[in-house]
N, C-alpha and C positions, 0 to 999 in steps of 0.2 A: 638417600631419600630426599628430596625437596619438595621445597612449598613447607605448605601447613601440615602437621599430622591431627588429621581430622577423629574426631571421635575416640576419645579413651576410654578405654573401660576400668574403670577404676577402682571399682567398689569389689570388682566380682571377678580375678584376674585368675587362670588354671593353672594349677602346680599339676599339668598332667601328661598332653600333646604338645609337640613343638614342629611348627612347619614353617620354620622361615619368619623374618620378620610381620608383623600385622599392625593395619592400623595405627595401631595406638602405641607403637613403638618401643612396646614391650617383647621381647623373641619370647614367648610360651604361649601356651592357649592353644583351640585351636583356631584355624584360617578363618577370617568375617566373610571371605570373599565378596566384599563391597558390600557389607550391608554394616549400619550401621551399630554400633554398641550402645545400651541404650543411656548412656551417661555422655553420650555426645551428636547431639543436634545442631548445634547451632556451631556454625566457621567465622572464622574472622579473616583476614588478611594480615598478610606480615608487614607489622609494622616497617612506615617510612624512615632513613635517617633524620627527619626531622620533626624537633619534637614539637609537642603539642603546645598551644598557648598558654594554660596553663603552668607547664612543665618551664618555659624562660620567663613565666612573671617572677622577679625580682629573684631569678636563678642565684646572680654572684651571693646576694645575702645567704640563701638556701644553701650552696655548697663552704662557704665559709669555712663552718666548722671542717667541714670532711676534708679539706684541703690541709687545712691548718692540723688537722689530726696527721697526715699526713706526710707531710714535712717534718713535725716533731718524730715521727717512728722511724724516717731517714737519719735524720739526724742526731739519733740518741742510740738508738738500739742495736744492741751491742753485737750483732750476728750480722752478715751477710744476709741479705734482704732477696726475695724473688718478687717482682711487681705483678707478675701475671696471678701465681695465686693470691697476691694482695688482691688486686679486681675483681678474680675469681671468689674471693670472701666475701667483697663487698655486694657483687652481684646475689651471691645466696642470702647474704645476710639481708639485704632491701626485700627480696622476696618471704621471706622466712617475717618478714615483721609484717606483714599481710596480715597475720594469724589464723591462714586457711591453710589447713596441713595439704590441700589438694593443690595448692602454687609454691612453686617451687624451682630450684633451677640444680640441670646438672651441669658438668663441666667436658669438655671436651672426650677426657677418656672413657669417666663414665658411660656418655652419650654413644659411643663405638661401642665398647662393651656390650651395651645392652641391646646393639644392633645385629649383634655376630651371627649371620644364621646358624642356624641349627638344623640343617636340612637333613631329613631320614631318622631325626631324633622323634620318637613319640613314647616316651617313656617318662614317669615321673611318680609322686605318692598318690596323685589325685584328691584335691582338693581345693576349695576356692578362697583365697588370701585377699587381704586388701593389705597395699603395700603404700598405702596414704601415711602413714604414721611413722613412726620410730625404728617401730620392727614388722617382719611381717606378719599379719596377724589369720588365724586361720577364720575364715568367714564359714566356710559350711566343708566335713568332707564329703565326697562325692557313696554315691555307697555302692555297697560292696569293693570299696576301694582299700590299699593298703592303708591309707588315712584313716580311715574309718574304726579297721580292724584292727589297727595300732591305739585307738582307744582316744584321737585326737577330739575335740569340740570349739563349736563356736568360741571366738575370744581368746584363745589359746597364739600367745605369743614365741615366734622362736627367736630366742635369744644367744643361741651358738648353732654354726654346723662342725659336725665331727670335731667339737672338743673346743672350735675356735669362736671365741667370742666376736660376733656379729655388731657391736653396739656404735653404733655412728657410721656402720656400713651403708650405704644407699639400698631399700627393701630389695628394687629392683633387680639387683646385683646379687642378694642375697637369693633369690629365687631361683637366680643358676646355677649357684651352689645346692642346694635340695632337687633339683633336677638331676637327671642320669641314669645308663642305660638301664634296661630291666634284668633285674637279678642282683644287680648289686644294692648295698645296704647304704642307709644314712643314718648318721647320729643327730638328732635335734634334742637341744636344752628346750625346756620348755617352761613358759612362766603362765601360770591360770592361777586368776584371780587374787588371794592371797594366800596361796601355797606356796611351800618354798620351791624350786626351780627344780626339774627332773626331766630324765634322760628316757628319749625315745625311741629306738631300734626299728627303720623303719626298711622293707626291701621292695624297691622300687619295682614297678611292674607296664608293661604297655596297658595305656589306660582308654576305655573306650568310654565316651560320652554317652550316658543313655537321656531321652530325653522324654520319654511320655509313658505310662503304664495304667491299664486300666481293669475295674475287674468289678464285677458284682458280690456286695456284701451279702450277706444274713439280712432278712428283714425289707431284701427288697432296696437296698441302698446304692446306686451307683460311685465306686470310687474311682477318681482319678488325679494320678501324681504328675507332678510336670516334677523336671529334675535340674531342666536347663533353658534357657529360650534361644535355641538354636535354626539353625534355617531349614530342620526338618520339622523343628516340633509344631507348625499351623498345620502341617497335613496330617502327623502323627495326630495329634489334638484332634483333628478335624472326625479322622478315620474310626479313634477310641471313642469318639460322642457317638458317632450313628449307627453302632456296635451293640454299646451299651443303652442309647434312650427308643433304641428299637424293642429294649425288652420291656420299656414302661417302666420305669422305676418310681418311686414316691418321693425320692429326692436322691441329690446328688453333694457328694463332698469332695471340692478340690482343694491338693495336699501341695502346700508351697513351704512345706516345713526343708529348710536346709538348700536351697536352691537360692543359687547365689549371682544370677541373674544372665543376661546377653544380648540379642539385640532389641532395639528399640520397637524396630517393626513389628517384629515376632510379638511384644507385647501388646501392641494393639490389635495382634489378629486373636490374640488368647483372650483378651478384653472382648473383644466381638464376639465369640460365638457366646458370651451371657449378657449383653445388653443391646437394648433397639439398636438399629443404627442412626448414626449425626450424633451420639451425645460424647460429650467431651471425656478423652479416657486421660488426658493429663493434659498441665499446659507448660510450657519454656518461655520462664521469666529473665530476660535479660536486663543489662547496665541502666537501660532509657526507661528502663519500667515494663515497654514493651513484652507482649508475650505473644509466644507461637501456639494453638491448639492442635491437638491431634486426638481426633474422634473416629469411633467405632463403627467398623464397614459396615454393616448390617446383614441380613442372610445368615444369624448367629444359631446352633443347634442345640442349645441348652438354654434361652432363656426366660422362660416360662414354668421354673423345677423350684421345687424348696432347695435353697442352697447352704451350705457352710464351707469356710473355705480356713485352712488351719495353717497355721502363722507361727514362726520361732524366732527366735533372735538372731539364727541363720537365714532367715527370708531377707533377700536382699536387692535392693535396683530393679530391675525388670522384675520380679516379684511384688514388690512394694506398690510398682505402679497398678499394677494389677489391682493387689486388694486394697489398694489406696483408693481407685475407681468403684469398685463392688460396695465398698462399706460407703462410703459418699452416697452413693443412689441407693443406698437400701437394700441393694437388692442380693448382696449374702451376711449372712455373720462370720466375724472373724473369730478363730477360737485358737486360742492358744500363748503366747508370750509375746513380750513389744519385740518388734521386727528390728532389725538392723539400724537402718536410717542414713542411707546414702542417696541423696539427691543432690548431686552438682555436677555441672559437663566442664570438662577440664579441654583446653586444645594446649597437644607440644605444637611450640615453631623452634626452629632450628636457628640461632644465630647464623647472621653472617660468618666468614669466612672462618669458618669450623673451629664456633668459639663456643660449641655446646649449643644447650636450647633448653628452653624455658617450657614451664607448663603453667597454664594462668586458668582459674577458674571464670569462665565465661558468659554463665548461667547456670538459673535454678530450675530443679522440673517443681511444682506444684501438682495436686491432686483435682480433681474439680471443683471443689469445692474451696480451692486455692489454699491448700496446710502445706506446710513446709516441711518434709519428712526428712532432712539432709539433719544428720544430728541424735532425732527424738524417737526416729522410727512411729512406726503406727501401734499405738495398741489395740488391741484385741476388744471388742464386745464381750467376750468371755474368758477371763485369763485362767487359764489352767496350766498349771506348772508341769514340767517333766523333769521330775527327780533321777538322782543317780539310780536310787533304788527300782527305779520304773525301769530304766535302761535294761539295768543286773537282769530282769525279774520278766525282760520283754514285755512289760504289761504299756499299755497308752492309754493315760486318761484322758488325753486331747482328741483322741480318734473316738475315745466312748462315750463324751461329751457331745461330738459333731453328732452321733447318730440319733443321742437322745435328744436333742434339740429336735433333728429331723422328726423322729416320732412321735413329740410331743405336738409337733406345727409351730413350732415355734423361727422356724427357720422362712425368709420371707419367699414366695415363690416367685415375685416378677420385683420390676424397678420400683422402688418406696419414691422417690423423688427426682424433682429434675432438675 
C-alpha cells in the first residue's frame, strides 16, 4: 500500500468481518469501499526529507543530549547493542511523548502484520473495540452477537487471549488474535472497571452487520435503531422513515445506544433527514486553526416530530456527531449516559523504505456549536442510568424515559436554534 492511508477509524474498529486490508490499515472491519470513516477527513502528504525550519533552529543544541545519551549506551553497556531497535525506540518513544494515545508509530513487522489479508475470513465475536489505548478495549458489542451473549460491555478491557498475556502487545495485533474462523472458541481475560480480571469463553461465529430497524411503539411512538453507519444505512434510514412517519406518529425516538460508529458521510445523511438543510452537522478543526464544515443536505423526512434520541457510553464517533448536532440545535433530547468521546482523525503514512509508519493525529471534529467531544463525550439532557439489574430483568428505563418525555411534550419537535 502506498502514499498516505487516508481515514482511520479509530474509535469504532469491528472484531467481526475481514475482507482484505481497508483504509485505515487495520485487516478487520468490514470493506469502506472508498468512502470515508468518519474519524478521517482531512489528508495530509507525506512528509519531505527535509525538515522544517523550525525542526534545524539551533538542531545541534536540541540533539546534544540524545547523541550524547547515546554514545554513553555504546560505550558502557554491557550486551551487544541492535541500533535499529535503538531508533525504532526512539522513534515510538518522540511519538509516545505527544501524549495523544491516537499518535503513535509502529515498526516495520508490526506494520506487515497488520497488513496480511485475510481474504474469505468473515468471522469474528462481533464487537466494536477501540484499539487507541494499552489494550483493546470493547466500545459497544454488536447485538445478537457472540459478544454480546458472552456478557461483554462498554469499557471492558482484554488483557490476555487464550491464557496469553497481551500487555505491551500492539491493540492492533491483538485483534487478530480474537479473530477466527466460525465455530471455534476464544478465551479473553477480561478487566471491567474495578473487578478483578475473569475469563470469557467466547465461540466465534460469521458475523453479519445489521444496520437500521424500525418499528412502531405503544402509544403511537415511532422507534428507530441505527446499529452502524454503514453505506447502506441512508437508504435503510431513509426507507424505515417513510414507513413509519406515513403512519403519523406523535413523536419519534432514535436509539444510538451501543453503536460504535462508520463513515463520515453516512453521518451527515442520518443528520439530514432531522434537520433543515445548510446548517452545520459538524466542523474539522485543524493545526492552523483552520476548520472544514460539513452541513446537512436538506430533503430530510423526520424533521418536524417531537424527538429523543438515547445515548450510552457505547455511542461512539459517527454517533456522537450525530447527537452532538441534534442536541446543539435543540432539536432532540439526549437521554441516557455520557457517550464515549472520540473525536480525532488520525492519518497512517508509511515510512520510507519499509521502516514502518506512523499515525499522527491531524485533527479535531467539533460539534456546531464548536465542543470538543474527543475525550468528554457528550452528556445526556436526561441521564438515566442502565443497571446491571435493568439488563438481568430486561427492563429499560432510558427507552421509558424517551417515551414519557414524548408524552409529556416535553421533547422539542423542530430545530430550537441556529
Amino acid at each position: 500500500m502506498k502514499g498516505i492511508w487516508r481515514y482511520l477509524l479509530a474509535a469504532a474498529l469491528v472484531l467481526a468481518i475481514v475482507a482484505g486490508t481497508f483504509a485505515g490499515g487495520f485487516a478487520l472491519g468490514y470493506v469502506f469501499h472508498g468512502k470515508q470513516p468518519v474519524t478521517g477527513a482531512a489528508t495530509i502528504a507525506p512528509s519531505s526529507s527535509s525538515p522544517s525550519p523550525n525542526a534545524t533552529e539551533n538542531a545541534k543544541d536540541l540533539w546534544a543530549p540524545f547523541w550524547e545519551a547515546w554514545d554513553l549506551l555504546h560505550k558502557y553497556y554491557v550486551r551487544p547493542l541492535d541500533d535499529v531497535k535503538l531508533v525504532q525506540g526512539a522513534i515510538r518513544g518522540m511519538y509516545e511523548a505527544t501524549g495523544d494515545p491516537h499518535t503513535s508509530y509502529m515498526d516495520p513487522d508490526e506494520f506487515r502484520q497488520a497488513n496480511i489479508a485475510l481474504e474469505g475470513e468473515y468471522e469474528g465475536i462481533g464487537a466494536w473495540v477501540d484499539t487507541s489505548g494499552d489494550y483493546v478495549t470493547i466500545v459497544s458489542p454488536m447485538k445478537n452477537s457472540p459478544a454480546e451473549k458472552a456478557g461483554l460491555q462498554p469499557g471492558d478491557e482484554i488483557i490476555a487471549v487464550d491464557g496469553e498475556d497481551v500487555t505491551g502487545v500492539n491493540p492492533e495485533l491483538v485483534v487478530r488474535r480474537v479473530l477466527g474462523p466460525a465455530g471455534t472458541k476464544v478465551r479473553l481475560t477480561i478487566k471491567r472497571d474495578d473487578q478483578p480480571p475473569f475469563d470469557v469463553v467466547i465461540t466465534r461465529a460469521k458475523i453479519t452487520i445489521p444496520s437500521v430497524e424500525g418499528k412502531m411503539l405503544d402509544n403511537n411512538i415511532a422507534y428507530v435503531q441505527l446499529l452502524t453507519f454503514g453505506d447502506k444505512t441512508s437508504d435503510e434510514l431513509r426507507d424505515t422513515l417513510k414507513e413509519l412517519m406515513a403512519q403519523n406518529p406523535q413523536g419519534l425516538i432514535l436509539d444510538l445506544r451501543n453503536n460504535g460508529g462508520g463513515y463520515l458521510d453516512t453521518a451527515v445523511d442520518v443528520a439530514s433527514e432531522f434537520l433543515p438543510g445548510g446548517e452545520v452537522v459538524l466542523y474539522e478543526e485543524y493545526k492552523d486553526g483552520s476548520r472544514k464544515a460539513y452541513k446537512s443536505l436538506g430533503g430530510g423526512l423526520a424533521t418536524d416530530i417531537p424527538m429523543v434520541v438515547l445515548v450510552n457510553k457505547g455511542t461512539a464517533s459517527a454517533s456522537e456527531i450525530v447527537s452532538g448536532a441534534l442536541q446543539d440545535y435543540g432539536r432532540a433530547l439526549l437521554v441516557g449516559e455520557t457517550t464515549y468521546g472520540k473525536g480525532s482523525v488520525q492519518n497512517w503514512i508509511p515510512l520510507e523504505h519499509d521502516q514502518g509508519a506512523v499515525r499522527i493525529t491531524v485533527a479535531l471534529w467539533l460539534t456546531p456549536k464548536g465542543r470538543q467531544i474527543s475525550g468528554k463525550g457528550l452528556t445526556p439532557d436526561v441521564e438515566v442510568p442502565m443497571t446491571e439489574d435493568d439488563f438481568k430483568a430486561k427492563r429499560d428505563p432510558q427507552l421509558d424515559k424517551a417515551i414519557e418525555l414524548i408524552l409529556q411534550g416535553k421533547a422539542p419537535a423542530t430545530m430550537q436554534t441556529k
